[in-house]
C-alpha positions in Angstrom: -3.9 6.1 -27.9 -3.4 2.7 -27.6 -6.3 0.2 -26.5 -4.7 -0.1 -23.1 -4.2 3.5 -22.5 -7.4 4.2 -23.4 -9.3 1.4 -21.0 -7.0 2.4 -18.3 -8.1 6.2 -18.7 -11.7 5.6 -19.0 -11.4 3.1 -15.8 -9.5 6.3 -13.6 -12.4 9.1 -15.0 -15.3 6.4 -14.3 -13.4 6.1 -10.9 -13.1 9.8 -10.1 -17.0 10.4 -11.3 -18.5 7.7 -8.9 -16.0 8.9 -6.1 -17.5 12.6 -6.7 -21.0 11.9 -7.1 -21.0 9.6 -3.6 -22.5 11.5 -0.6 -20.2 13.7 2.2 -18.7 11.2 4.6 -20.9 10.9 7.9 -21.0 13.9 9.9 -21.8 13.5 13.6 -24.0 15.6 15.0 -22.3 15.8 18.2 -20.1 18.2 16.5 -23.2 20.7 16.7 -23.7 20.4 20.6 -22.9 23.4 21.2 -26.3 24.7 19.3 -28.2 22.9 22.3 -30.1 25.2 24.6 -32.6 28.0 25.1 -31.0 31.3 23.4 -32.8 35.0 23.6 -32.7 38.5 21.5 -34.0 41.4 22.6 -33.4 44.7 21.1 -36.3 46.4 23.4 -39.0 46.4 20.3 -39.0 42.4 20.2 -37.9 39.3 22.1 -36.5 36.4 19.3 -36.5 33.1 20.7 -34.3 30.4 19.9 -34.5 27.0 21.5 -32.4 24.0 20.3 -32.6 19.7 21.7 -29.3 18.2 22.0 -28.0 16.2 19.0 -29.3 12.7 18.8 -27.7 10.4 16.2 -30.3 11.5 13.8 -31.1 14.9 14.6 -31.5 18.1 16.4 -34.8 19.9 17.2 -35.3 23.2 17.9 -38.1 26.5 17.2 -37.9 30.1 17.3 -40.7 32.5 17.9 -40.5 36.6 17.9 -42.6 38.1 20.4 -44.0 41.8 19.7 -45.9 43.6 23.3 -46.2 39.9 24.3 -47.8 38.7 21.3 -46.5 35.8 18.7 -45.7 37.8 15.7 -43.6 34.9 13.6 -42.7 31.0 14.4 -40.5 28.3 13.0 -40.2 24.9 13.4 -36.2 23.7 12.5 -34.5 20.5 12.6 -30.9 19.5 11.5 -31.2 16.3 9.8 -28.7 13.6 9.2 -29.8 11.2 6.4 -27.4 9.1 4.4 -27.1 11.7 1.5 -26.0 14.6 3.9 -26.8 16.5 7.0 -29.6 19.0 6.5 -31.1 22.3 8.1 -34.5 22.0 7.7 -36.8 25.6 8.2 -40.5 25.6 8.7 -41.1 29.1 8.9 -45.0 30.1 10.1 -45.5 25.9 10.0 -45.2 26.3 6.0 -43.5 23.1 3.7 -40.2 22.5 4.8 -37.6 24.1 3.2 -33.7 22.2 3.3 -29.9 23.7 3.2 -27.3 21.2 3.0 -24.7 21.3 5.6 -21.4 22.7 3.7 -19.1 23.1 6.4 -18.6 22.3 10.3 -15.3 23.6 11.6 -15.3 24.5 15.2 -18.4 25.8 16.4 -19.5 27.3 13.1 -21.5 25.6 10.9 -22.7 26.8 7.4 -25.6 25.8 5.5 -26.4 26.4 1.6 -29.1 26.0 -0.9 -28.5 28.3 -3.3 -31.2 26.9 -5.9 -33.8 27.7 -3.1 -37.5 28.5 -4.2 -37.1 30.7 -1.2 -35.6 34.3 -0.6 -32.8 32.3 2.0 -29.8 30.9 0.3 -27.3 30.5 3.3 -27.7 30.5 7.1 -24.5 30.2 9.3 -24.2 29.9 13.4 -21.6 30.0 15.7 -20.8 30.3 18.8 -19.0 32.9 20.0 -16.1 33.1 22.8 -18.4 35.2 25.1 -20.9 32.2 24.7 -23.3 34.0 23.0 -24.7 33.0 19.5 -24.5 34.7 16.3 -26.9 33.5 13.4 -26.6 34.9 10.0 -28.8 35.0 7.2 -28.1 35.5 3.3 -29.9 35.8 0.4 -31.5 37.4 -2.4 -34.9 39.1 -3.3 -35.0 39.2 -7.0 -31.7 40.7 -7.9 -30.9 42.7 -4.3 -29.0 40.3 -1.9 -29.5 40.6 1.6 -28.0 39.4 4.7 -29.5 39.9 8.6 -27.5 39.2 11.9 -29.2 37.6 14.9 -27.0 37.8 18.2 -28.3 35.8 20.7 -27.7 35.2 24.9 -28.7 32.1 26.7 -31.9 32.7 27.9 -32.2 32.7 32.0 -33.6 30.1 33.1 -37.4 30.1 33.9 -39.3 29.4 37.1 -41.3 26.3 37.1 
């Protein structure tokens, strides 16, 4: 290979290995306003709770609790996250360390979130919202070797009396 050849081929893979390893192009989270908003499951055993902020430039808050005969059985604290390397989903189950799944995909009103090198069981969580209105959340992952996915179908909540 000749000298120039050679300099202009290194120069194009350095330029395709810096363009790969830069972060995913700003995401707004507008794009995820349609998360916002006080969500409820009931299947007549349990109540799940879902309750999400609006987006700010910077993130979304939100927390879930399941209720059992009136009683707090299970809590988590969740934020979606956007930080110059990505936009994050960000689960505090039971107020433990957080635990973080990269945004891979926001098309419509679904968004998908992955971290599939997770010290934790959850590998992928999805939502969207569906043309009824409601909201379906999904849940994949793996316990040892068995992989597992739950479904959550959630209503807006009514709204409460002050």
């Amino acid at each position: 290979m000749k000298p120039l050849a050679l300099t202009s081929a290194l120069y194009l893979l350095t330029a395709a290995t810096a363009s790969a390893a830069k972060p995913d192009a700003p995401v707004s989270l507008d794009g995820l306003s349609w998360l916002s908003g006080a969500w409820v499951q009931y299947d007549g055993r349990q109540r799940i709770e879902e309750t999400w902020s609006a987006p700010a430039n910077d993130m979304l808050i939100g927390m879930s609790r399941t209720l059992r005969d009136g009683k707090t059985s299970a809590f988590e604290f969740l934020r979606i996250v956007a930080r110059d390397d990505g936009v994050f989903y960000v689960a505090q189950p039971q107020g433990r360390p957080p635990v973080e799944f990269r945004l891979q995909s926001l098309e419509g009103k679904q968004a998908v979130f992955v971290n599939p090198g997770n010290a934790d069981h959850l590998q992928r969580i999805v939502y969207r919202r569906n043309a009824d209105g409601s909201l379906a959340a999904r849940v994949e992952g793996a316990d040892g070797d068995k992989s597992f996915a739950q479904d959550y179908l959630y209503h807006r909540a009514p709204a409460r009396k002050p």
